[in-house]
C-alpha positions in Angstrom: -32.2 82.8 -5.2 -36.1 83.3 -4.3 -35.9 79.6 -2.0 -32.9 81.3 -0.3 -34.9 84.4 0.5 -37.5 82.4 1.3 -35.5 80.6 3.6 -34.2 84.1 5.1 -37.6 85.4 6.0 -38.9 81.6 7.8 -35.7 82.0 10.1 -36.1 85.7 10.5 -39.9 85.1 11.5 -38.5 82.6 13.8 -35.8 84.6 16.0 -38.2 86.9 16.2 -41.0 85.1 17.3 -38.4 83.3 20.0 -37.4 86.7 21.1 -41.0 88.0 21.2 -42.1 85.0 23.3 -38.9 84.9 25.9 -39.6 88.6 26.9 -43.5 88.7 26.9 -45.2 89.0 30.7 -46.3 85.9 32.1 -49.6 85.1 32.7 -49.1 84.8 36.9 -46.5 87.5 37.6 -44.7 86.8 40.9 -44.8 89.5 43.0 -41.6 89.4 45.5 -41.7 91.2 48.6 -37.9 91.7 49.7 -35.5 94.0 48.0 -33.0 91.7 46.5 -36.4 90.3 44.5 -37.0 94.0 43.3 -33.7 94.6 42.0 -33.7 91.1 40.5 -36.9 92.2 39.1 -35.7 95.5 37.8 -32.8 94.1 36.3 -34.8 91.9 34.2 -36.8 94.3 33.6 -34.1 96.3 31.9 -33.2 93.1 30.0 -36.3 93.1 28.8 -36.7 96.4 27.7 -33.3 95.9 26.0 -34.6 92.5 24.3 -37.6 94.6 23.1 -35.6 97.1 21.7 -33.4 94.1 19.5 -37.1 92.8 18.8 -38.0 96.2 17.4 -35.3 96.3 15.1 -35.6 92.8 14.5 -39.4 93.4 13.5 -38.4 96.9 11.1 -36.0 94.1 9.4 -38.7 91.4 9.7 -41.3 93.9 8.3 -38.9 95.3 5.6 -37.9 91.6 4.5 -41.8 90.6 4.2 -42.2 93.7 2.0 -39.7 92.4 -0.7 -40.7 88.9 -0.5 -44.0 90.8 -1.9 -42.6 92.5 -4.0 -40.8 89.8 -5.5 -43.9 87.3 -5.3 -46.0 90.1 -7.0 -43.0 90.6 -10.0 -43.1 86.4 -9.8 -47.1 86.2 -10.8 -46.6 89.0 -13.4 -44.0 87.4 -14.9 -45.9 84.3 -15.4 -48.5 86.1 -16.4 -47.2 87.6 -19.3 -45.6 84.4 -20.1 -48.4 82.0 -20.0 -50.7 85.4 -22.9 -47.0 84.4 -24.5 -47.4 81.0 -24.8 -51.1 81.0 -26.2 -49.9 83.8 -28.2 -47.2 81.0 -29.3 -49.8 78.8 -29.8 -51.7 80.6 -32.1 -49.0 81.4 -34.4 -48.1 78.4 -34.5 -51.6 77.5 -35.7 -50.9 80.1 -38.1 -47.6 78.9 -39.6 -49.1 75.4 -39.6 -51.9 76.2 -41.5 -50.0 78.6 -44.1 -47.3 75.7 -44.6 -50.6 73.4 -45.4 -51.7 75.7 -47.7 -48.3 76.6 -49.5 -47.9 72.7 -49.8 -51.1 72.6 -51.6 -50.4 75.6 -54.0 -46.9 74.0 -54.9 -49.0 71.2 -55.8 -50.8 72.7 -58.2 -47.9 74.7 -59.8 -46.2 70.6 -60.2 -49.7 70.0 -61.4 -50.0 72.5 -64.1 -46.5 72.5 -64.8 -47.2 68.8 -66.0 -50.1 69.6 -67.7 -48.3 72.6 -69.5 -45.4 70.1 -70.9 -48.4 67.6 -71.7 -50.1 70.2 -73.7 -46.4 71.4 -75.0 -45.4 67.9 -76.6 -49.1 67.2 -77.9 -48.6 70.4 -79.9 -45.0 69.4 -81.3 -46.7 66.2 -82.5 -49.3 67.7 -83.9 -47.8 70.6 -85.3 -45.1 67.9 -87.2 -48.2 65.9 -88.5 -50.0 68.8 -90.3 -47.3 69.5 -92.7 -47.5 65.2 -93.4 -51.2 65.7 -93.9 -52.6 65.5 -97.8 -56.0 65.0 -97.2 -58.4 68.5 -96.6 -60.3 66.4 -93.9 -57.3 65.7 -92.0 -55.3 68.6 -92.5 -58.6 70.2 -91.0 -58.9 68.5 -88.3 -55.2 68.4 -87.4 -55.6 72.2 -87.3 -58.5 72.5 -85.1 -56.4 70.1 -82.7 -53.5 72.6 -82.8 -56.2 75.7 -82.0 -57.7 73.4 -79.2 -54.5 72.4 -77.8 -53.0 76.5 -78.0 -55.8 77.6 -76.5 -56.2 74.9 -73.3 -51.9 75.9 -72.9 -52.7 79.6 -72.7 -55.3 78.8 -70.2 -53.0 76.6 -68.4 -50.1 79.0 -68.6 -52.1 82.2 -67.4 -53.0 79.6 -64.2 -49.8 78.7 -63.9 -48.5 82.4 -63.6 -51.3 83.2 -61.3 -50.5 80.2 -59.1 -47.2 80.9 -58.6 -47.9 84.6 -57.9 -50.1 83.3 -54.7 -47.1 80.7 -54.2 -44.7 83.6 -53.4 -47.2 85.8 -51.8 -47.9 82.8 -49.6 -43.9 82.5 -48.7 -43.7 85.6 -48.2 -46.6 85.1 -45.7 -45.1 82.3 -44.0 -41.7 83.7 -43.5 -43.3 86.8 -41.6 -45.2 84.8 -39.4 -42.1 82.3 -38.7 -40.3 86.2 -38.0 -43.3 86.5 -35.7 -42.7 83.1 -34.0 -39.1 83.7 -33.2 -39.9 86.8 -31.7 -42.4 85.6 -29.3 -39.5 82.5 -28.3 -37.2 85.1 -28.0 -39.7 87.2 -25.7 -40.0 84.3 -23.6 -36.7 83.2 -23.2 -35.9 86.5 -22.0 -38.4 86.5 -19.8 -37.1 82.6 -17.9 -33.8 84.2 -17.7 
């Protein structure tokens, strides 16, 4: 559409131009001395006057043409404008989303981490919690019991980061889904803007 008006305003410039040009003065008027010359001379000169008046309107059309090709060249450099603060702003969140997905990787690594620790520490305490009742000797029996305290307290320590690591893994996704929100909106921003 814009090469097409474009287009428009090189041929306008161009009849114009040709009609300014074919009704200017010459340089070395002839000056003729008999009468038929004057009337041939005034009768050009009225062809002239009526070429100047076309080229007038031609020029108001001309002039009023230029002024929208400005218009649109001005709403053209706007528009990329905006869309090139869009696409670093696209960037960035991209960035963003990038570096939240690396980090919600790494959390739901330690939440399979402690998870396995947790079943670890789970099935050690089943073992030894079947071998105290098995145990006759004090020594033993004692020990076996300070295992089982050992082994409670290093699963309660496990558990509370467990819970505490999955809180940050949903506050994390939550996180991430906003900023993907964000993204589409800034594509969606843009495409409207290429349309």
């Amino acid at each position: 559409m814009r090469d097409a008006t474009v287009s428009g305003v090189r041929f306008s410039c161009f009849v114009v131009l040709a009609a300014v040009a074919a009704c200017s003065v010459p340089d070395h008027p002839v000056v003729s001395g008999s009468t038929d010359d004057r009337e041939t001379d005034l009768a050009i000169s009225r062809d002239r006057d009526s070429t100047l008046d076309a080229a007038d309107g031609s020029l108001a059309a001309l002039t009023a043409e230029v002024r929208r090709l400005r218009v649109a060249v001005e709403e053209l450099a706007r528009s990329q404008r905006e869309t090139q603060a869009l696409a670093v702003q696209v960037s960035a969140q991209q960035s963003r989303i990038a570096q939240g997905a690396e980090r919600l990787d790494a959390l739901r690594r330690e939440v399979d981490s402690a998870t396995t620790r947790s079943q670890e520490l789970e099935a050690r305490l089943a073992g030894l919690s079947d071998a105290l009742p098995r145990a006759t000797e004090r020594e033993k029996r004692a020990e076996l019991e300070d295992a089982i305290q050992a082994t409670k307290a290093e699963q309660s320590r496990i558990d509370l980061e467990l819970r505490q690591t999955r809180s940050r893994e949903d506050e994390l996704s939550r996180a991430l889904q906003l900023e993907e929100a964000r993204w589409n909106e800034l594509i969606s921003h843009i495409e409207h803007l290429t349309q």
